[in-house]
Backbone bond lengths (Angstrom), bond angles and torsions (degrees), N, CA, C in turn:
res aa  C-N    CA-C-N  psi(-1)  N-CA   C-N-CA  omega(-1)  CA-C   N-CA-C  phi
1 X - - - 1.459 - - 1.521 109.59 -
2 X 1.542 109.59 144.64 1.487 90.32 -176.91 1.533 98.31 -109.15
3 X 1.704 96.63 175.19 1.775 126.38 -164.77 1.799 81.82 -70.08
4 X 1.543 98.95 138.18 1.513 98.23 165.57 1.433 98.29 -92.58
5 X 1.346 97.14 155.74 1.239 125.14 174.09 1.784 135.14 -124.94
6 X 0.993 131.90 145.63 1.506 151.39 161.48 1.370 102.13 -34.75
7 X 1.448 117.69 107.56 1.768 125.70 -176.90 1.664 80.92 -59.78
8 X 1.334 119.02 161.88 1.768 146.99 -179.88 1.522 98.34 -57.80
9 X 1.002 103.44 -49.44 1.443 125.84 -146.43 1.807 109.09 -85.71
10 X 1.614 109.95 -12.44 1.569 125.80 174.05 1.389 121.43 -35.67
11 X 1.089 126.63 105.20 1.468 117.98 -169.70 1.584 99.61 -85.60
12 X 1.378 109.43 130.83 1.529 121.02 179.68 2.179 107.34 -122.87
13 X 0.890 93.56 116.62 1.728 80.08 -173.54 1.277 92.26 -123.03
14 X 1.813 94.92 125.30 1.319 121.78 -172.97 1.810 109.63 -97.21
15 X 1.572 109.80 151.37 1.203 103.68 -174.15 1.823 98.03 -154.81
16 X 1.496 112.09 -174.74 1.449 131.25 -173.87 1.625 101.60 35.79
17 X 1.453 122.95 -143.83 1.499 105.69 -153.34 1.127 118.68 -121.34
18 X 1.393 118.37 145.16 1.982 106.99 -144.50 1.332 83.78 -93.18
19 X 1.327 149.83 1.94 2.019 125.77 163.07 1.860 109.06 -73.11
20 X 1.461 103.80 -15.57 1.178 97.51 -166.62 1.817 115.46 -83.43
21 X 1.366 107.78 -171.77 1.487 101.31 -171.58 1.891 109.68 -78.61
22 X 1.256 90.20 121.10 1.997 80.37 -177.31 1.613 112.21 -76.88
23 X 1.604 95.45 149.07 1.239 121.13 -179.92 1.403 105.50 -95.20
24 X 1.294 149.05 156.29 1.371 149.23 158.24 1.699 97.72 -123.59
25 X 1.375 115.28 133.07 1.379 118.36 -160.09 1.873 81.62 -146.48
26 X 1.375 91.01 113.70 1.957 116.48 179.01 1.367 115.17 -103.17
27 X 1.435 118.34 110.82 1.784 91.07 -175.46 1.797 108.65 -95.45
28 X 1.224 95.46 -153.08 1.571 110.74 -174.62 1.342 111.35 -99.98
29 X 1.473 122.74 -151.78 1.371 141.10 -165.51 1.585 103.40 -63.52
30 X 1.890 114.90 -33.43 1.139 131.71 -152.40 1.256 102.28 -68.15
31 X 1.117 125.80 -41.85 1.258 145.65 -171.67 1.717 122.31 103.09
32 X 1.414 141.54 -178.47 1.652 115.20 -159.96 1.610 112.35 -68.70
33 X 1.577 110.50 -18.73 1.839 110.42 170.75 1.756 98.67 -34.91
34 X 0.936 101.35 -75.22 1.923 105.35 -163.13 1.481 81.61 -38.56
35 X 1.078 122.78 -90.90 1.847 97.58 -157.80 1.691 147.09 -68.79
36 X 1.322 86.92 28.48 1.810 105.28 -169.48 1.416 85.86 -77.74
37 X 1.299 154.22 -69.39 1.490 123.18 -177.85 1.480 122.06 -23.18
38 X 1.528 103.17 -66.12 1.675 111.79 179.10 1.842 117.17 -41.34
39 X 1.247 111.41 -51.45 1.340 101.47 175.00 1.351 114.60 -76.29
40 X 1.526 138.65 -23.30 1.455 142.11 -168.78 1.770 97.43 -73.93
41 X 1.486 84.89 -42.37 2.124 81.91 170.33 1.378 116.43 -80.53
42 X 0.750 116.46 -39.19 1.427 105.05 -177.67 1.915 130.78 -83.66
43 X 1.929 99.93 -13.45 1.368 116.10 138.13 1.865 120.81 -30.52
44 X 1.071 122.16 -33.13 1.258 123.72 -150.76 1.284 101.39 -86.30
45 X 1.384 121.55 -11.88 1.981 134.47 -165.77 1.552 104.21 -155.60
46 X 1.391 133.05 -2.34 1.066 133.64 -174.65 1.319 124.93 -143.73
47 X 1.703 128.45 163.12 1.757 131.88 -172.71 1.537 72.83 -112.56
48 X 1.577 93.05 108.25 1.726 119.43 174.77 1.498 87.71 -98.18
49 X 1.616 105.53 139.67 1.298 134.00 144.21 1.830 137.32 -112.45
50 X 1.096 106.25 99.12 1.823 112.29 -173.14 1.098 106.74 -104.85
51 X 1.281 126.81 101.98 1.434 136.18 175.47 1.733 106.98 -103.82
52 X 1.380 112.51 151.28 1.469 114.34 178.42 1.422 101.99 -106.63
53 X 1.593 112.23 126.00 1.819 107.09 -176.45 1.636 100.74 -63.49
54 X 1.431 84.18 155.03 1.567 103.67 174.44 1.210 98.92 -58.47
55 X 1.532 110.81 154.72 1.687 128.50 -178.92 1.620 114.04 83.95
56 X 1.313 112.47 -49.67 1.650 127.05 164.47 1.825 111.89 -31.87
57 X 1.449 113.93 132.93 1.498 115.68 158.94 1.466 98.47 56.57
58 X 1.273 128.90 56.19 1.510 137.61 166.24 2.166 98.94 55.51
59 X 0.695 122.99 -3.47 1.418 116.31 159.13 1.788 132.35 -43.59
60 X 0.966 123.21 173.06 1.713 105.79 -166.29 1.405 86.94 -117.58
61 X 1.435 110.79 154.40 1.171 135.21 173.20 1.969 122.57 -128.15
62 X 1.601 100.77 114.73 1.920 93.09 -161.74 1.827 91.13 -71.26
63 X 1.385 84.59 -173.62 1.645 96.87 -178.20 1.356 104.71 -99.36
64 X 1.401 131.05 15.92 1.565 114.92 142.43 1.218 122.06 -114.23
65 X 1.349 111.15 40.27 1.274 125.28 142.84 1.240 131.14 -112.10
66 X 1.660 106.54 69.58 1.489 111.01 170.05 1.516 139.80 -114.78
67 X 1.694 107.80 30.91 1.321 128.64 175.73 1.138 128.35 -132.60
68 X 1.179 118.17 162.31 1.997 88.88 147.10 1.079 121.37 -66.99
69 X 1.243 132.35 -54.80 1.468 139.47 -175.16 1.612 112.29 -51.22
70 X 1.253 129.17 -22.33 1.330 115.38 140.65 1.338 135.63 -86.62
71 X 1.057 133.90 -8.70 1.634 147.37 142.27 1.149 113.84 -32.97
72 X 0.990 115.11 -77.10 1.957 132.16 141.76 0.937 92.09 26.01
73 X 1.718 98.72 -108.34 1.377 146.37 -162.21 1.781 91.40 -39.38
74 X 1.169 126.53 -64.17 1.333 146.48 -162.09 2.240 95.89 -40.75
75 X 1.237 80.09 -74.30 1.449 85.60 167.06 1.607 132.17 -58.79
76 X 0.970 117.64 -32.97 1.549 119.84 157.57 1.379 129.43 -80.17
77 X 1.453 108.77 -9.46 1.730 98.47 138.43 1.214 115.05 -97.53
78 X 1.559 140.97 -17.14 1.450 120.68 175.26 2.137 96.20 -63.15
79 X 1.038 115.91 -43.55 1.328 107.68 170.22 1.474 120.54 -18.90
80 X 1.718 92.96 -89.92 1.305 119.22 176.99 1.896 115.47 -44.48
81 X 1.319 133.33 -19.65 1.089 142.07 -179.28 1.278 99.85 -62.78
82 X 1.785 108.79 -69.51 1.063 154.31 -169.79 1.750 94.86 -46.97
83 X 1.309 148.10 -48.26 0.876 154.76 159.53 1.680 108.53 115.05
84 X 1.394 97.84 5.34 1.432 113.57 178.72 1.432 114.94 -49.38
85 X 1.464 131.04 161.52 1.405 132.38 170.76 1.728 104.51 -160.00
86 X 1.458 110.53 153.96 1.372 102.67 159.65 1.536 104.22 78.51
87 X 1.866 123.78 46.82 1.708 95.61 -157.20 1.413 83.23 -128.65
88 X 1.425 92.24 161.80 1.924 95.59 -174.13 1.738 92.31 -109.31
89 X 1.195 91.07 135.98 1.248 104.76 -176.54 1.589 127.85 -129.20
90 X 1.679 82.51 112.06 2.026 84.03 -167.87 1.486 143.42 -125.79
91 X 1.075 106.10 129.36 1.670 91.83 -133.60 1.952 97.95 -119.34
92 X 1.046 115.86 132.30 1.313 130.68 -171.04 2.378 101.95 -88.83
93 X 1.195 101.88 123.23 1.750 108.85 170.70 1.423 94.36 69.76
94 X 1.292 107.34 -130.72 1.581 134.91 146.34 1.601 112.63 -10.86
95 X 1.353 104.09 -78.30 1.820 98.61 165.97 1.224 119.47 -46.38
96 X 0.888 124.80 -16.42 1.682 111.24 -157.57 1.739 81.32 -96.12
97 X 1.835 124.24 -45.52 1.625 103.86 174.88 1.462 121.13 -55.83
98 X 1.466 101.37 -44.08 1.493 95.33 162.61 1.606 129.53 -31.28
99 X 1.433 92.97 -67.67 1.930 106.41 -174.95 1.808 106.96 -42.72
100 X 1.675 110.23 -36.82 1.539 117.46 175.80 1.127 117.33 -56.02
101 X 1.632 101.83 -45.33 1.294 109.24 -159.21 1.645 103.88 -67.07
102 X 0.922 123.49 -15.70 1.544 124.17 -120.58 2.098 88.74 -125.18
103 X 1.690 102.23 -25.59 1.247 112.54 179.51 1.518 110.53 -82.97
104 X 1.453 104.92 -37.62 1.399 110.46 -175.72 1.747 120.37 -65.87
105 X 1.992 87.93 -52.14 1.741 69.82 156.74 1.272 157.49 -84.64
106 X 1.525 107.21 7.92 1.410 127.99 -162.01 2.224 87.63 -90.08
107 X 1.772 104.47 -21.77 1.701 86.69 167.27 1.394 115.89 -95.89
108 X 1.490 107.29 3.07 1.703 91.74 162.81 1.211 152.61 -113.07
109 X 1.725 85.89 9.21 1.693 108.86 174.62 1.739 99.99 -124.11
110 X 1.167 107.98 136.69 1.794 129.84 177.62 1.460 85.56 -65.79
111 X 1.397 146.31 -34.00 1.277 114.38 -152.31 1.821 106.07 -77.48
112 X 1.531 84.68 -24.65 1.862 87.42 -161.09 2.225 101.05 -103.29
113 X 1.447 86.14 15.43 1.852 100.42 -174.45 1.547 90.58 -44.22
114 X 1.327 156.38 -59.28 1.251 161.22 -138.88 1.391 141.11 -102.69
115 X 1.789 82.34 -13.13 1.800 95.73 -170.76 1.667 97.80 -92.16
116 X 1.202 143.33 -43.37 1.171 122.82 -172.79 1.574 114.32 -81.67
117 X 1.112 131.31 138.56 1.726 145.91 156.08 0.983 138.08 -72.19
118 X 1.722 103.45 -41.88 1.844 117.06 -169.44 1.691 96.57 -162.84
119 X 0.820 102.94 -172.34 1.607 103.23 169.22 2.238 91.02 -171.15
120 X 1.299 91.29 137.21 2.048 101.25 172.56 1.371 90.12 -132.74
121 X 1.560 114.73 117.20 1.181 131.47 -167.22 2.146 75.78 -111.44
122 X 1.725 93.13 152.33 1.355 93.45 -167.46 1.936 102.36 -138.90
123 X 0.877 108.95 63.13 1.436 111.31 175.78 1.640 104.88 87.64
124 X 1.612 111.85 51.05 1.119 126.47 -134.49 2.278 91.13 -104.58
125 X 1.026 105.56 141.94 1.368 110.91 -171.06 1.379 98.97 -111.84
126 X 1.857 106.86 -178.43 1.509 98.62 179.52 1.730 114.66 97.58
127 X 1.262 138.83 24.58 1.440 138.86 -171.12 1.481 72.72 -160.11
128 X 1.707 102.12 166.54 1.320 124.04 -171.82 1.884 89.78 -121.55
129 X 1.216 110.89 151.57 1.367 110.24 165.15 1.167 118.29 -150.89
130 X 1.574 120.89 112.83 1.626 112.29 -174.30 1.485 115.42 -53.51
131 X 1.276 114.40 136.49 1.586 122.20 164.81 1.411 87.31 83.69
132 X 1.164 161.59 30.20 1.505 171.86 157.04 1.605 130.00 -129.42
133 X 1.245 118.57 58.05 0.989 111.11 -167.66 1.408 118.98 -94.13
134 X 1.581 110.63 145.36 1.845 92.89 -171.60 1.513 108.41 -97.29
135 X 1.189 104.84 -175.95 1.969 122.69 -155.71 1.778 85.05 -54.64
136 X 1.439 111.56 160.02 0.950 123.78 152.50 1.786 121.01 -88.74
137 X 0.736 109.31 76.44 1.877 142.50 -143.91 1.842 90.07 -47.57
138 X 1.492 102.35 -56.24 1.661 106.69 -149.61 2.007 98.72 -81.33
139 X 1.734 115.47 -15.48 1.081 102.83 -173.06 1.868 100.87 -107.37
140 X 1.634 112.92 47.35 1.388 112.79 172.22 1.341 106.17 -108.88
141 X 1.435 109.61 139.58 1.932 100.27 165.47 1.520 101.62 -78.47
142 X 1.271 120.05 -159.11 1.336 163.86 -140.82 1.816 85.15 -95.83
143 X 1.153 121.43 -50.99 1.113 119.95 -146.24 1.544 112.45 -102.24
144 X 1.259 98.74 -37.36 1.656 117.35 171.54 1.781 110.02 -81.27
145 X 1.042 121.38 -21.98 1.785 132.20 166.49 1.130 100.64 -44.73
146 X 1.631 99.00 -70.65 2.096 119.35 -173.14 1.528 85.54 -53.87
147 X 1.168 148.91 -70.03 1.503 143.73 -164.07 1.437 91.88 -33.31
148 X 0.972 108.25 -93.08 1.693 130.99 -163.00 1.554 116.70 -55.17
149 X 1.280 108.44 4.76 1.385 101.83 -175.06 1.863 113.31 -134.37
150 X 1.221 103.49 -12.86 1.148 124.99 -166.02 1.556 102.89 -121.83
151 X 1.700 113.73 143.11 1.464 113.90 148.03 1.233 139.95 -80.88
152 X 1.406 98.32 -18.30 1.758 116.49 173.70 1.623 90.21 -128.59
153 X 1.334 107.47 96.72 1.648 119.30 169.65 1.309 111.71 -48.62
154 X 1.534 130.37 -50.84 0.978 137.88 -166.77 1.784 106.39 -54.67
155 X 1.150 104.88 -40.80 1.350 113.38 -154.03 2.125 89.99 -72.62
156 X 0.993 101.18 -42.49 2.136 119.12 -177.52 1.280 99.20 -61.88
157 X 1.467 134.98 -39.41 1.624 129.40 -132.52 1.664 95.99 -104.40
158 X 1.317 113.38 121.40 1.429 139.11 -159.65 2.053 87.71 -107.91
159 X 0.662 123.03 116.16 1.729 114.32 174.25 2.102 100.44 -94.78
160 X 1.138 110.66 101.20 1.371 149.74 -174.63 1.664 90.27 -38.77
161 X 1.113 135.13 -38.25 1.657 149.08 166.28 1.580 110.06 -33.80
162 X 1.503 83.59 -45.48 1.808 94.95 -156.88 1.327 106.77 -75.86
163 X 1.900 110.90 -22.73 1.804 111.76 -179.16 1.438 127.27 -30.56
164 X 1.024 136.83 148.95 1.348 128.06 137.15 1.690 125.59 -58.47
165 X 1.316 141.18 170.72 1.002 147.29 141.52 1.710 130.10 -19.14
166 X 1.645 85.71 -44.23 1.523 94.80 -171.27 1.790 103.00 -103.91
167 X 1.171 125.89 -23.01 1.047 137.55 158.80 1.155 144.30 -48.93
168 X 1.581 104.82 -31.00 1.638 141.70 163.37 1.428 82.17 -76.71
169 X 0.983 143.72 -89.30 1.724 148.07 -128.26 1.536 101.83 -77.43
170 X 1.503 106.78 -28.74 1.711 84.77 173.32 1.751 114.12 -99.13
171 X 0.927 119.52 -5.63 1.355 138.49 164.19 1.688 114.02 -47.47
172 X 1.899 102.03 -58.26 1.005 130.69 169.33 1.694 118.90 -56.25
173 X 1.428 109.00 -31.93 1.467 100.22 -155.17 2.044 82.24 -101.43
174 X 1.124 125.45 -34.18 1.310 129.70 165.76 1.207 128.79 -40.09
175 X 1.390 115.95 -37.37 1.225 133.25 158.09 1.764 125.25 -58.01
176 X 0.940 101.44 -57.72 1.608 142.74 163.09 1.908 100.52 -47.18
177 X 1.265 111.31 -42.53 1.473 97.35 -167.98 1.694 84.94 -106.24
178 X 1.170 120.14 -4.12 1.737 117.73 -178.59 1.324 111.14 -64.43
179 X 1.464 109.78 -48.20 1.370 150.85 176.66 1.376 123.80 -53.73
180 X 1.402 106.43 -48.49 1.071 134.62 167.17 1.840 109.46 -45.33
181 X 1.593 81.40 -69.58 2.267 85.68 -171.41 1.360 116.06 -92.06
182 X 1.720 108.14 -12.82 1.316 102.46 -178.49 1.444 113.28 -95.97
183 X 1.403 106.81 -27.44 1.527 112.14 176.99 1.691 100.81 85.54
184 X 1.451 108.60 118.05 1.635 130.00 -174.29 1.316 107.71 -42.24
185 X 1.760 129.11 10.66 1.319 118.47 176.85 1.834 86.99 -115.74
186 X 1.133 126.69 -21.48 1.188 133.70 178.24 1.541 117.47 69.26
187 X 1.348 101.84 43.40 1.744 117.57 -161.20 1.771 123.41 -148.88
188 X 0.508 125.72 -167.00 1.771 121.14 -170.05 1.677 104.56 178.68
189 X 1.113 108.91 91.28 1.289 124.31 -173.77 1.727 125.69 -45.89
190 X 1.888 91.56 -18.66 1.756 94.44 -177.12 1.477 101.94 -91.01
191 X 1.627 122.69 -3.51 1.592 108.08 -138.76 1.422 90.24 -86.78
192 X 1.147 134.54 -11.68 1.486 116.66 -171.17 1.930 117.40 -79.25
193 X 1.631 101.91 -38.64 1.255 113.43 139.18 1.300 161.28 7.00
194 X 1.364 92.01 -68.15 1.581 141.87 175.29 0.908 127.36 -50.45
195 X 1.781 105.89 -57.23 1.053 129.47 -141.85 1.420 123.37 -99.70
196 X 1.566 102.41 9.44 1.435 97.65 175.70 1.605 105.41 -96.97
197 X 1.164 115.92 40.74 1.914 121.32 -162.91 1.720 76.07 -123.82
198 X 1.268 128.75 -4.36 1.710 108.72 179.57 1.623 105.46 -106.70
199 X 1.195 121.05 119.51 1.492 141.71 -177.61 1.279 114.82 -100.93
200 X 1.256 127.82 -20.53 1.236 125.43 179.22 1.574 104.81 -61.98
201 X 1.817 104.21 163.56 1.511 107.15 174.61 1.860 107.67 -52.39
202 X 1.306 122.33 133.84 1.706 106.67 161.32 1.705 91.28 -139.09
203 X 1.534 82.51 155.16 1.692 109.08 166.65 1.298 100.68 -122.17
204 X 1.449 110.59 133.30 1.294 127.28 137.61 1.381 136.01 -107.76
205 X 1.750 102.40 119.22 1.663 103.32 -178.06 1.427 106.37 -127.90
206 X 1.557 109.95 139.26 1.023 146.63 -159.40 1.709 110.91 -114.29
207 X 1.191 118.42 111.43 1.568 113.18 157.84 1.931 105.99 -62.02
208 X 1.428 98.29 146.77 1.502 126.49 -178.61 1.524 102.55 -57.56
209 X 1.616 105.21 -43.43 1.654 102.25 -155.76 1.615 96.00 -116.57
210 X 1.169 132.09 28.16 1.236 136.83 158.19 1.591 121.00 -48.98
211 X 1.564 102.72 129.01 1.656 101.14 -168.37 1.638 93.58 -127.53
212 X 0.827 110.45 -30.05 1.726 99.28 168.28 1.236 120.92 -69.84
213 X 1.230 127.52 -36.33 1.608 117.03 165.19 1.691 102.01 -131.09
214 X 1.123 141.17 118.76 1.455 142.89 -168.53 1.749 99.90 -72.11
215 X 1.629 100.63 144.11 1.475 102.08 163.93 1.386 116.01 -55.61
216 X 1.409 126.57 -5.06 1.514 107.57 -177.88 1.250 99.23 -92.49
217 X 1.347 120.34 -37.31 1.596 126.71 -178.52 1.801 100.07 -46.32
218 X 1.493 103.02 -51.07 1.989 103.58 -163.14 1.763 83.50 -65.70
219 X 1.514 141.28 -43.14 1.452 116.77 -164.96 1.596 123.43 -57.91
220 X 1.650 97.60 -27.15 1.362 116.50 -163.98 1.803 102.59 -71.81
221 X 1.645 98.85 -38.34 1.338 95.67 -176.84 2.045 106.33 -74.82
222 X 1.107 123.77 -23.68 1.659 133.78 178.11 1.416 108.46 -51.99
223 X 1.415 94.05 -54.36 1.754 100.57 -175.55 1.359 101.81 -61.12
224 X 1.113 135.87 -74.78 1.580 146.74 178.30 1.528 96.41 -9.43
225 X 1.255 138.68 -26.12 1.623 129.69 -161.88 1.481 87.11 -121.97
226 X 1.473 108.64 157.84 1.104 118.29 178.23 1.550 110.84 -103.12
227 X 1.630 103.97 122.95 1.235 117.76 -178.92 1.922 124.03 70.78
228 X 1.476 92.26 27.21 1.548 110.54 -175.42 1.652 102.31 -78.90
229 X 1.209 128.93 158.05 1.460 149.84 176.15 1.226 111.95 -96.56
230 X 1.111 124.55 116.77 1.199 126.76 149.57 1.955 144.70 -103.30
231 X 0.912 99.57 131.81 1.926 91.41 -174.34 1.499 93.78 -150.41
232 X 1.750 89.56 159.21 1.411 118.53 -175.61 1.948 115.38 -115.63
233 X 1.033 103.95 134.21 1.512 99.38 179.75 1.407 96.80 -103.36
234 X 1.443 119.68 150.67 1.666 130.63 -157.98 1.939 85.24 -117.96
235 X 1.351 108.53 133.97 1.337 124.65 170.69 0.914 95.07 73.73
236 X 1.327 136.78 51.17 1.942 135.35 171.65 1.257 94.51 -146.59
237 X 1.555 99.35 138.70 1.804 114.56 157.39 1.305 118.63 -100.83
238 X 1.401 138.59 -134.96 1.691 146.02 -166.01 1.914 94.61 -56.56
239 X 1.398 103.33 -42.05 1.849 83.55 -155.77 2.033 85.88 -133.93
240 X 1.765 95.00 88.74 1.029 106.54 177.08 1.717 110.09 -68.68
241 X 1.346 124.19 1.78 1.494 114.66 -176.34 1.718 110.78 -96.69
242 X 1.403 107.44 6.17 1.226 125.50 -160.13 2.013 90.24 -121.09
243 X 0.787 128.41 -33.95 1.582 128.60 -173.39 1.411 109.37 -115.76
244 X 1.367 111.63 -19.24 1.759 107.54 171.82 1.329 99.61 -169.48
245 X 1.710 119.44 83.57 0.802 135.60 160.67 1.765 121.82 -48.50
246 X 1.344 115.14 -54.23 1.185 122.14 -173.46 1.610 102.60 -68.55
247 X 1.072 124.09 -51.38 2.092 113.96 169.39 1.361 103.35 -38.47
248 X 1.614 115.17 -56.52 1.370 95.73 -152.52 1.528 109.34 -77.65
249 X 1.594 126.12 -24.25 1.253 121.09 -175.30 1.360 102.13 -68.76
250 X 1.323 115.52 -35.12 2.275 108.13 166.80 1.593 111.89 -52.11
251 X 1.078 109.19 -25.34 1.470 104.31 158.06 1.311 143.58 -97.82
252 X 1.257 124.00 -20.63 1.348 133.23 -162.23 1.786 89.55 -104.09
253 X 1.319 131.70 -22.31 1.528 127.71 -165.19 1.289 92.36 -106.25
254 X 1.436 162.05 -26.98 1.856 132.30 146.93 1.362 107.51 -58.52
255 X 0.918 131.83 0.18 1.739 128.76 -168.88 1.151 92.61 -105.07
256 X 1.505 147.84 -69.97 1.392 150.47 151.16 1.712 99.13 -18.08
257 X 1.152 127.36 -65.22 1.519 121.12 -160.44 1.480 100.94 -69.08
258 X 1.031 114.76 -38.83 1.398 115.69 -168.26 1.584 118.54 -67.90
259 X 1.747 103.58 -30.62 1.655 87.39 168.08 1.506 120.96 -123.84
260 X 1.196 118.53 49.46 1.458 148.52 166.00 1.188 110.96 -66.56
């Protein structure tokens, strides 16, 4: 079987200063908008990497890319290409299973023993948790999303009317390729499991008012790793860097300093 790989054509937009230690910053369902804060901050001390997954924002997606766990893989050879080592990798919803995924296998193959550093999983989906179950993602409208995803709905809630043409269709096809690797339960039944095979430093942070995956769900997944961090941002839902940027950078920047 072959190593999946990064279509040619992957847009990766690089930023802050390439001697420094690189960041790889993965977003979620949203597509890389939701995490352009995260890399613009972390530009300021770091060789940020924001790539948009294949299939995302009308982009192409090959046919061995149909998981996370090959996404993963996908990214830990653009790593390894890249000649990169040592990279903190942080991944928002979706990214943040990615960033797991992506830690776990980097401890079970020697080739990729070197490329990960840290991993800040960020309201990160993808683990199963008894008595925790997350949103049923694909059967929310427009309006109940902003509920469930947001602490101030108002501020999340996009009214689906207002789209453009092309806006609807990549929305649509995002979904469609979400679906695709994450699978309509948006979960992977072994990953919680797993996860005590990842040793690297990790943080997990959690918005307070998160309804798609509950802060107890993100603790349950913390404990699972040995010696993982956990914190909560107060007045934040799914993408606390987007509703309270300044909490979460009080958290996510001693965690960065600390394993430098």
């Amino acid at each position: 079987m072959m190593t999946p790989s990064l279509p040619q054509n992957t847009t990766i937009v690089e930023s802050g200063d390439p001697d420094a230690r690189t960041a790889l910053v993965l977003h979620g369902g949203g597509g890389p908008q939701t995490v352009a804060p995260i890399a613009g901050h972390l530009a300021a001390t770091m060789h940020v990497l924001t790539p948009t997954h294949p299939g995302w924002n009308g982009t192409s997606r090959p046919d061995d890319i149909a998981s996370v766990a090959q996404l993963a893989t996908a990214y830990l050879e653009s790593l390894l290409e890249r000649g990169e080592r040592d990279v903190v990798v942080v991944g928002s919803s979706i990214g943040g299973w990615i960033a797991l995924e992506m830690a776990i296998q980097s401890a079970a193959d020697d080739r990729y023993a070197d490329l990960i550093g840290a991993v800040i999983d960020i309201d990160g989906v993808g683990a199963v948790v008894e008595g925790e179950p997350g949103a049923d993602f694909f059967a929310l409208d427009a309006r109940q999303l902003a509920e469930a995803a947001w602490h101030n709905a108002e501020l999340g809630y996009r009214d689906p009317t207002t789209f453009t043409d092309e806006q609807r269709a990549i929305q649509q096809s995002n979904g469609e390729t979400m679906a695709a690797i994450a699978g309509r339960g948006i979960s992977d039944a072994t990953l919680l499991k797993r996860l005590d095979a990842i040793t690297v430093p990790t943080l997990v942070v959690f918005g307070a008012s998160d309804r798609i995956v509950t802060p107890a769900y993100g603790q349950a997944v913390a404990r699972a790793m040995p010696g993982a961090e956990f914190a909560v941002i107060a007045d934040a839902g799914h993408l606390p860097h987007l509703e309270a940027p300044g909490a979460t950078w009080a958290v996510i920047d001693p965690f960065v300093i600390r394993i430098r």
